[in-house]
C-alpha positions as CSV (number, residue, x, y, z in Angstrom):
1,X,6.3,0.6,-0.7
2,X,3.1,-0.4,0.6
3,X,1.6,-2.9,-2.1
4,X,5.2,-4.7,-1.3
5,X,5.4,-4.8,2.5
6,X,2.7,-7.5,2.2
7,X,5.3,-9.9,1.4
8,X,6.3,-9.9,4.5
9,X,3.3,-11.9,5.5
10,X,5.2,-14.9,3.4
11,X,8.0,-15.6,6.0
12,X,5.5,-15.2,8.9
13,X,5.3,-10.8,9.2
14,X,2.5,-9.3,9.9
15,X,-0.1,-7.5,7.9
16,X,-2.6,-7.6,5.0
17,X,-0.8,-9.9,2.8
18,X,-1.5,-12.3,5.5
19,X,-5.3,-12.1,4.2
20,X,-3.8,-13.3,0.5
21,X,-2.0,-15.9,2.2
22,X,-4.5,-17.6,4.2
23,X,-6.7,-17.3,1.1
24,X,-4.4,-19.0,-0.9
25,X,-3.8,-21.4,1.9
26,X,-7.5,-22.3,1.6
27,X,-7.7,-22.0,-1.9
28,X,-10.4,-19.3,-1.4
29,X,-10.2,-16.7,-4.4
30,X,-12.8,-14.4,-3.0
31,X,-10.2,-13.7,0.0
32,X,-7.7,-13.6,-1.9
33,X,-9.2,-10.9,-4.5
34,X,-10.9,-9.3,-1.2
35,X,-6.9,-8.8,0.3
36,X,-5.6,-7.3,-3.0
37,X,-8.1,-5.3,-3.2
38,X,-7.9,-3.9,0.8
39,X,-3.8,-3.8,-0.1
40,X,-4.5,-1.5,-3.2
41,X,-6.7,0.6,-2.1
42,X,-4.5,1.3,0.9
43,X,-1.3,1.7,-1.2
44,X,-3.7,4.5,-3.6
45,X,-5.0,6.2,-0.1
46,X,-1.3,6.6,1.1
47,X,0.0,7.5,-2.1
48,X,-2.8,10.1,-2.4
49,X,-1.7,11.4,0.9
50,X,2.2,12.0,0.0
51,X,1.3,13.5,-3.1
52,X,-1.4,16.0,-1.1
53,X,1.6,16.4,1.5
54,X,4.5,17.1,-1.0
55,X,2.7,19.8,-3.2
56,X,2.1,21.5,0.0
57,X,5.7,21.5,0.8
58,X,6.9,23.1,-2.8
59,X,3.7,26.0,-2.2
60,X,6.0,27.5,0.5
61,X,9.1,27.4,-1.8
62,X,11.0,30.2,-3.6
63,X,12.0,29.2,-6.5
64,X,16.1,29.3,-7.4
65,X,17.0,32.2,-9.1
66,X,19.6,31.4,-11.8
C-alpha cells in the first residue's frame, strides 16, 4: 500500500514519489534510484511494523475449540 501511494505524486499528490518524478523530470538516475530506495525501505519499515503489531494481537487469543 505504501510502495503504491507514490503514484500519487504522478497527477500532482504529494509524497515520495515526487522525488522519482522530479528525477525523471531531470533525467537524474541517482535521484531517482535515491527515491526508490527511501520508498522501499519505508514500505519494509511499515510492513515490519504490522507484522510486529499483528503477532501481538493473535498472543492474546484463545484458540477455537472445535
Amino acid at each position: 500500500m505504501i510502495a503504491t501511494a507514490t503514484i500519487a505524486a504522478l497527477v500532482a499528490g504529494p509524497g515520495l514519489g515526487r522525488i522519482i518524478t522530479a528525477g525523471f523530470g531531470l533525467q537524474d538516475e541517482a535521484q531517482v534510484v535515491a527515491g526508490a530506495l527511501l520508498v522501499a525501505g519505508l514500505a519494509l519499515v511499515a510492513d515490519l511494523a504490522f507484522v510486529r503489531v499483528s503477532s501481538r494481537a493473535r498472543r492474546g487469543r484463545v484458540p477455537a475449540v472445535e
